[in-house]
C-alpha positions in Angstrom: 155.5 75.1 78.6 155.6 74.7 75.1 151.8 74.3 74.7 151.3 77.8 76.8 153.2 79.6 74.1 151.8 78.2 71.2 148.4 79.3 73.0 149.5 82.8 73.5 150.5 83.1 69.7 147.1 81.5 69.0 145.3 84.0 71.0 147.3 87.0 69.6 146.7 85.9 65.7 143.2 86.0 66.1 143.0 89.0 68.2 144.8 90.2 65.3 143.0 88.8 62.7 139.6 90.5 64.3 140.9 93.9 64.5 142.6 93.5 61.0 138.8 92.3 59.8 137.3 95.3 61.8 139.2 97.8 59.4 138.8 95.8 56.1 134.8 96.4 57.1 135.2 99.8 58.2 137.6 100.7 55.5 135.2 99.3 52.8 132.0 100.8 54.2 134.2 104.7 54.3 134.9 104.4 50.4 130.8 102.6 50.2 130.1 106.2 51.8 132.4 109.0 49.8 131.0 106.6 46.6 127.5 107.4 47.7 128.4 111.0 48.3 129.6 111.6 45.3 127.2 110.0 43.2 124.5 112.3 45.4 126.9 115.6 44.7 127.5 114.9 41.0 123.8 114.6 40.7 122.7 117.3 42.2 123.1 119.7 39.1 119.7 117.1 37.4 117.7 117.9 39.9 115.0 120.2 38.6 114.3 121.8 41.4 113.0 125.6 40.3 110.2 123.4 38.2 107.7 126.2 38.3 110.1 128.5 36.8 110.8 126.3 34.3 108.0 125.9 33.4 107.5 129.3 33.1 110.4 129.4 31.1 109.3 126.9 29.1 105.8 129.0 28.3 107.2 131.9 27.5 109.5 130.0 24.9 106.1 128.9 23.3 104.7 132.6 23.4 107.4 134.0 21.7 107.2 131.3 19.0 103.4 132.1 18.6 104.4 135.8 18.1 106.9 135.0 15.1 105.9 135.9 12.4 108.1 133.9 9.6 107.0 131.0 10.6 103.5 129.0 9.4 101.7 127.4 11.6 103.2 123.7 11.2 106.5 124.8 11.8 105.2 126.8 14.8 103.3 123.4 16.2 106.6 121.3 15.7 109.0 124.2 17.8 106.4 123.8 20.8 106.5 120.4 20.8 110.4 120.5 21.0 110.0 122.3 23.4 107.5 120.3 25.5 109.5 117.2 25.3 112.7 119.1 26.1 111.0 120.1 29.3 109.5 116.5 29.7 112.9 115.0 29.4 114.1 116.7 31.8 111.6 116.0 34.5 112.1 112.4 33.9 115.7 113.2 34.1 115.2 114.8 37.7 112.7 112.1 38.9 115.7 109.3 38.3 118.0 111.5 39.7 116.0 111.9 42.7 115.4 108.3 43.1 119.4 107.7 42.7 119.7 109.9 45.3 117.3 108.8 47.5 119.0 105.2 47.4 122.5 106.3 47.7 121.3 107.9 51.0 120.1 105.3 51.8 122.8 103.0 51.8 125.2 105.9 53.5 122.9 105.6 56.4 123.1 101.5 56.5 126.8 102.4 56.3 126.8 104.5 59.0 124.9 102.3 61.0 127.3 99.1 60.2 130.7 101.3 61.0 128.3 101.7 64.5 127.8 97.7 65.1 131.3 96.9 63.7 133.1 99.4 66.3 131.1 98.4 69.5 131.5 94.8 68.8 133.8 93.3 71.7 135.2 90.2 71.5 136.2 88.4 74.9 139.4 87.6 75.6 140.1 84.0 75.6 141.2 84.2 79.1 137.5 84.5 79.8 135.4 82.1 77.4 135.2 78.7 78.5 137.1 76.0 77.2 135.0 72.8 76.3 
């Protein structure tokens, strides 16, 4: 008699202990998530996205400094090239910002699909496994 309790506690703890390991892995993998989703969000404002109109911004920036006036040539030259590694800066900015995104998407979908597996995991009761 006192053998068939101490079974049924044993059973119950690691019932317990399953489900209580189920939400540590779900709980872990929903915060892995919001990180990831706000990591894509706060990026989001690098992206270059209108790049032709940028670059069209950009160009028109460089005409306007050709049509001044006050300016010599040299110090006309150094403006444009401020302004062309400005603009190349910020492409490079956007392409890592991309990528970044790209991966944190990336491991939301793994996420997603280990919250899946970790939810239609069963385990069998003990009444049904064999004892050796």
């Amino acid at each position: 008699m006192d053998n068939e309790n101490k079974d049924g506690i044993a059973r119950n703890n690691g019932r317990y202990s399953f489900t209580i390991k189920k939400s540590i892995v779900i709980g872990l993998a929903v915060v892995t998530i919001l990180t990831c989703g706000w990591l894509i969000l706060s990026l989001v404002d690098s992206l270059d996205i209108p790049s032709n109109k940028n670059d069209q911004f950009a160009s028109e920036q460089k005409w306007q400094v050709d049509q001044r006036s006050d300016l010599d040539s040299c110090e006309k030259q150094m403006i444009k090239n401020q302004i062309d590694l400005k603009r190349v800066n910020e492409r490079q900015i956007s392409g890592k910002a991309f990528q970044t995104q790209l991966f944190a998407l990336l491991i939301i979908v793994l996420q997603l699909i280990l919250i899946v597996f970790v939810v239609l995991i069963y385990r069998k009761p003990y009444s049904s496994r064999q004892i050796s």
